[in-house]
C-alpha positions in Angstrom: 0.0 0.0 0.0 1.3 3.2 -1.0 1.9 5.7 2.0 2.3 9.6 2.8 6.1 9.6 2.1 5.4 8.0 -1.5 3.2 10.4 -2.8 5.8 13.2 -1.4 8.8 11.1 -3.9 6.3 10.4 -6.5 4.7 13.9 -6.9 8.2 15.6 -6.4 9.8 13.4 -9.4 6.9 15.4 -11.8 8.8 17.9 -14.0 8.7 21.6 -12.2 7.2 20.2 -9.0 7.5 21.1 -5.9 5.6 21.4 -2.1 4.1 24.1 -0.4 1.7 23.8 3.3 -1.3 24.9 2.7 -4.5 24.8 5.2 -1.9 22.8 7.3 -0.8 20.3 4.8 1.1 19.3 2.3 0.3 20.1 -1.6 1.9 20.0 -4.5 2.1 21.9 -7.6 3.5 21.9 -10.9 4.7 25.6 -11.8 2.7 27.4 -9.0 -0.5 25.6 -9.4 -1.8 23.0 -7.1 -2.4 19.4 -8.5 -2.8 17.3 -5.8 -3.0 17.6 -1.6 -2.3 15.4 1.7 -5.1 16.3 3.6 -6.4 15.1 7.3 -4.7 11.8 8.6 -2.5 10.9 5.2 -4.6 8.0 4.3 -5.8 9.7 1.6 -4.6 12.5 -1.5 -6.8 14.5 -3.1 -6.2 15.3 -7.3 -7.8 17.3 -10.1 -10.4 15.3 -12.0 -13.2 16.3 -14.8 -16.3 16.3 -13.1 -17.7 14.1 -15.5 -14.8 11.3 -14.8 -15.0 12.1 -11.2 -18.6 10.8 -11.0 -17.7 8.0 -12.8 -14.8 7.0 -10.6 -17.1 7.1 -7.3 -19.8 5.5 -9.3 -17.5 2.6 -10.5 -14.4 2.1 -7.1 -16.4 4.1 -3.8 -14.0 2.2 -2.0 -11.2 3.9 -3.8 -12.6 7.4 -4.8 -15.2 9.6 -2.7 -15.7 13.0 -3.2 -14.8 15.6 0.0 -18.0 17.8 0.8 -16.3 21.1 0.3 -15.0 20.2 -3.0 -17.8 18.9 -4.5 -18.0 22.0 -6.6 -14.7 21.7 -7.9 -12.6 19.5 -10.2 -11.3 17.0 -7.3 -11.8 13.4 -6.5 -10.0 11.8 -3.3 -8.5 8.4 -3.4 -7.8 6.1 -0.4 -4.5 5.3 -0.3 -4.8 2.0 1.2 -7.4 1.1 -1.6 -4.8 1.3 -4.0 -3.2 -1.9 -6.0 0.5 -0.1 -5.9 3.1 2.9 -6.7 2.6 2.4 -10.3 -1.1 3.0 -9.8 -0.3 6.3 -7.5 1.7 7.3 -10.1 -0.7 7.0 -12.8 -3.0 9.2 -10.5 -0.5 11.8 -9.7 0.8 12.0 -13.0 -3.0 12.3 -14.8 -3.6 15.5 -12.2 -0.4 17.0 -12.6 -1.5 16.9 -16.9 -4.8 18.5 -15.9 -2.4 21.5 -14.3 0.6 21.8 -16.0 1.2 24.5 -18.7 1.3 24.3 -22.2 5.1 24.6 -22.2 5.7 22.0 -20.0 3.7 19.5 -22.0 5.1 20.3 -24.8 8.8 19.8 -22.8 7.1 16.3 -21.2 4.3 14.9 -24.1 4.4 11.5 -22.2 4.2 11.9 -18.8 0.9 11.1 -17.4 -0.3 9.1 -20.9 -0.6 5.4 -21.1 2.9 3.6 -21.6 3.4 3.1 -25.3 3.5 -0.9 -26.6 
């Protein structure tokens, strides 16, 4: 199961990363803008997410995802750490968040970070 200090490495290896506190805990963000937080007890992270695929996540893993009341209105999904299969799946979260807030330039500088492994 992937823990607190994993998400710190993992989110921190993400090109122009890096952690600020905020509302007492950890968050990170990828050139200024936040993309994904350690809130409460750090069982959990929260991460940006379409709407549309966030209802779908809850709908299809509530064990997994759940939606925080006072972000309902927003573009963010938790995830239970513990309900995760491993690293490589935190790292596909992390990774799909930090896309959804990175700049232009720095997708253009990192096209395959965050997309499906090519075969």
């Amino acid at each position: 199961m992937p823990e607190a200090e994993d998400v710190r490495r993992i989110a921190l290896s993400l090109p122009d990363t890096s952690e600020k506190t905020a509302w007492n805990m950890p968050t990170f963000r990828v050139a200024g803008k936040m993309f994904a937080t350690l809130p409460e007890d750090e069982t959990s992270i929260a991460v940006r997410c379409p709407k549309e695929e966030r209802d779908e996540l809850v709908r299809a893993e509530p064990g997994k995802f759940w939606i925080a009341g006072h972000e309902a209105q927003f573009a963010w999904v938790r995830v239970r750490l513990a309900a995760l299969e491993d690293e490589a799946e935190l790292h596909d979260i992390l990774a799909d968040s930090w896309r959804q807030a990175a700049p232009p330039r720095l997708l253009e500088s990192h096209p395959r970070v965050g997309l499906p492994a090519e075969d």
